[in-house]
BAMARLO-659467 format. One line per 8 residues: number of its first residue (from 1); their letters; for each residue x negated, y, z of C-alpha. Coordinates in nm, 2 decimals. Layout:
<atoms>
NUM = A = X/Y/Z ~ ...
</atoms>
This chain:
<atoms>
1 = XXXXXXXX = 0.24/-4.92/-1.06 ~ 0.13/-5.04/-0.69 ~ -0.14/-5.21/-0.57 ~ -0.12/-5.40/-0.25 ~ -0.47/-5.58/-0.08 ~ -0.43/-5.81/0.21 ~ -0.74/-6.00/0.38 ~ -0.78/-6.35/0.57
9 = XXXXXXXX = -1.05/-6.50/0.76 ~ -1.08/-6.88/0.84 ~ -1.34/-7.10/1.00 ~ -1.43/-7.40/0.72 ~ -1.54/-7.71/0.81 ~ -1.87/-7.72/0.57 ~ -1.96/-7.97/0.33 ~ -1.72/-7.93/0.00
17 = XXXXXXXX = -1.40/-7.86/0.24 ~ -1.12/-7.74/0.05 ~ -0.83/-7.57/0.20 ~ -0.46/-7.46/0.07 ~ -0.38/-7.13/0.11 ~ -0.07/-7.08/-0.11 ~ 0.15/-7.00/0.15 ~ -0.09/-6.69/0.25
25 = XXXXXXXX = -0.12/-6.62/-0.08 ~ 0.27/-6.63/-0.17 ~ 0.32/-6.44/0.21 ~ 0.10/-6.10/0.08 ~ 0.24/-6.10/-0.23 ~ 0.57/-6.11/-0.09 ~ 0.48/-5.85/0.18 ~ 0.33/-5.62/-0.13
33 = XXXXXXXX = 0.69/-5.59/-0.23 ~ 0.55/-5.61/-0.63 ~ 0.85/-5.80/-0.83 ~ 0.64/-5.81/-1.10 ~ 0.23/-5.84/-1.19 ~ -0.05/-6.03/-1.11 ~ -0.22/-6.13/-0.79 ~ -0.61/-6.16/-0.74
41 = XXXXXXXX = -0.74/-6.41/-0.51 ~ -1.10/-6.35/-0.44 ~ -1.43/-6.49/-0.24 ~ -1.69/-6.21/-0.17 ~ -1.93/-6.52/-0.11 ~ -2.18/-6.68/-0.32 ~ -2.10/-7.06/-0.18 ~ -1.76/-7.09/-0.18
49 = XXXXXXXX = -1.49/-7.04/-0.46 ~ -1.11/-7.02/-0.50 ~ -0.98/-7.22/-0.73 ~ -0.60/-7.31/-0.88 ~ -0.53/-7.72/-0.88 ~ -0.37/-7.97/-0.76 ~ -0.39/-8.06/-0.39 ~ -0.42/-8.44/-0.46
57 = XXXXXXXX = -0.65/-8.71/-0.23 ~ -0.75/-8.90/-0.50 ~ -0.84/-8.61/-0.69 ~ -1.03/-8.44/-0.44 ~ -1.23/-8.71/-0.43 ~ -1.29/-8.76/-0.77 ~ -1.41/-8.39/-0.77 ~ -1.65/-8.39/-0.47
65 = XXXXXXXX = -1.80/-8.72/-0.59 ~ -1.87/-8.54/-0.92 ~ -2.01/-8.24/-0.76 ~ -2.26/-8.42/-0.56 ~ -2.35/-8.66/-0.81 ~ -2.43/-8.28/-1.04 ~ -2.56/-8.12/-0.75 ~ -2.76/-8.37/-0.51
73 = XXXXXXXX = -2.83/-8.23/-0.18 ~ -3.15/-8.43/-0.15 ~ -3.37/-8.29/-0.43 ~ -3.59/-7.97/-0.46 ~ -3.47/-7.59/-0.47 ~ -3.61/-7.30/-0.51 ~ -3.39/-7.09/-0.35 ~ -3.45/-7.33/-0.02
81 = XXXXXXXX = -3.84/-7.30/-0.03 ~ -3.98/-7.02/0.20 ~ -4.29/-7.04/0.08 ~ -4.17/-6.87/-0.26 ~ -3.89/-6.72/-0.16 ~ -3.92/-6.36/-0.04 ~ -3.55/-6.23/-0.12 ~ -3.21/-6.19/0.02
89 = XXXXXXXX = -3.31/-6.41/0.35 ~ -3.07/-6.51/0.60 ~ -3.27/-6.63/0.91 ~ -2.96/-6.92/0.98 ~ -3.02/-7.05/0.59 ~ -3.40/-7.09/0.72 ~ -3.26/-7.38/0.93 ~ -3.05/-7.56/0.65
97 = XXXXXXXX = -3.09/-7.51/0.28 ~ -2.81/-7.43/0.07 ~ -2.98/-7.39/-0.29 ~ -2.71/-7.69/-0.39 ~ -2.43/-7.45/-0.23 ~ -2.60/-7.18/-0.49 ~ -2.61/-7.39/-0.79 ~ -2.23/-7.58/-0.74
105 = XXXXXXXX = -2.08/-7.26/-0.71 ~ -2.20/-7.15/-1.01 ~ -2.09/-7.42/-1.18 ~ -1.76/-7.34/-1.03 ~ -1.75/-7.04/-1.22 ~ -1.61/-6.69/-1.05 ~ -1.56/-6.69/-0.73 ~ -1.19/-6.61/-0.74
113 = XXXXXXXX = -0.79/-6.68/-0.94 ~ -0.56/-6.44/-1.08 ~ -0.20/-6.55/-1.09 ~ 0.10/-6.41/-1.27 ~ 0.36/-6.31/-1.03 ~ 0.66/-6.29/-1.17 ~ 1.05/-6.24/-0.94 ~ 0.83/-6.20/-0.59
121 = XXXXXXXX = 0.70/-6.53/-0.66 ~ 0.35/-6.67/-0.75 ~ 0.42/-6.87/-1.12 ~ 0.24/-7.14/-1.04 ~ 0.28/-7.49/-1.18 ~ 0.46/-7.78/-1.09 ~ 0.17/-7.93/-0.87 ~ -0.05/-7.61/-0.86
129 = XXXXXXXX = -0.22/-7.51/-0.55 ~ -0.46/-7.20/-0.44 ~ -0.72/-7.38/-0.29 ~ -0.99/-7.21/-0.10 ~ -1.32/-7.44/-0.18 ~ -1.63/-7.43/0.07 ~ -1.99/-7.56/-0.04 ~ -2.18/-7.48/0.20
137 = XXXXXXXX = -2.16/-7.55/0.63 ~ -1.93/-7.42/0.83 ~ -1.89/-7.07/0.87 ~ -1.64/-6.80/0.95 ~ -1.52/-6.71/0.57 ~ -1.30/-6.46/0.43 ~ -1.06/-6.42/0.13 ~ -0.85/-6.12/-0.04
145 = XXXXXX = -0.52/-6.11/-0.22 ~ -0.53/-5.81/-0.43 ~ -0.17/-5.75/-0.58 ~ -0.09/-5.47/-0.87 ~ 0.24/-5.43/-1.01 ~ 0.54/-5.33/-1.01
</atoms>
């Protein structure tokens, strides 16, 4: 058994971006030399998600149109009031709340994929992509591929 872990860092754009990193993805696990097993794809952030899908314009749309019509950006959060909130404070959220951020990324589920890798090669679908979801504003962002196998 052999576990390989490879990290990337990208700058997003902000503002439900969404970003294809397959080919990273399918490079590490191809540099981890595993033939066979299973490849984690992970964000250690709380407003942004990886997710498996299709890349598709119309569906991108679809999905950003639902997420803001779940999630308004306009309405009242907690997590953005700092007159209650005395936790986990980031003086550069202080400028521009990101309680939506918080709550669509729950909805989103974890914050990461785990694909079956089967032959060197990522078994995704026909139409399948790893995309790399921001929810929040731009920022410098990192992901990790963690590879086990054999």
């Amino acid at each position: 058994m052999k576990v390989f872990q490879h990290e990337r860092e990208l700058r997003t754009a902000g503002g439900l971006t969404v970003t294809d990193i397959t080919e990273d993805v399918q490079a590490a696990v191809r540099e981890s030399g595993i033939v066979d097993g299973i490849a984690c794809v992970y964000s250690p952030h709380t407003t942004c998600c990886v997710r498996v899908n299709e890349l598709e314009e119309g569906f991108l749309e679809d999905f950003t149109s639902l997420l803001r019509r779940l999630v308004p950006h306009d309405t009242y959060y907690a997590h953005d009031d700092w007159d209650r909130r005395t936790e986990n404070i980031c003086p550069e959220d202080m400028e521009i709340g990101n309680g939506h951020s918080h709550c669509m990324a729950m909805l989103l589920g974890t914050a990461g994929e785990s694909v079956p890798v089967r032959d060197g090669e990522l078994q995704l679908g026909t139409w399948q992509r790893v995309l790399f979801i921001e929810l929040d504003r731009e920022r410098d962002r990192r992901w990790l591929v963690q590879v086990v196998g054999s």
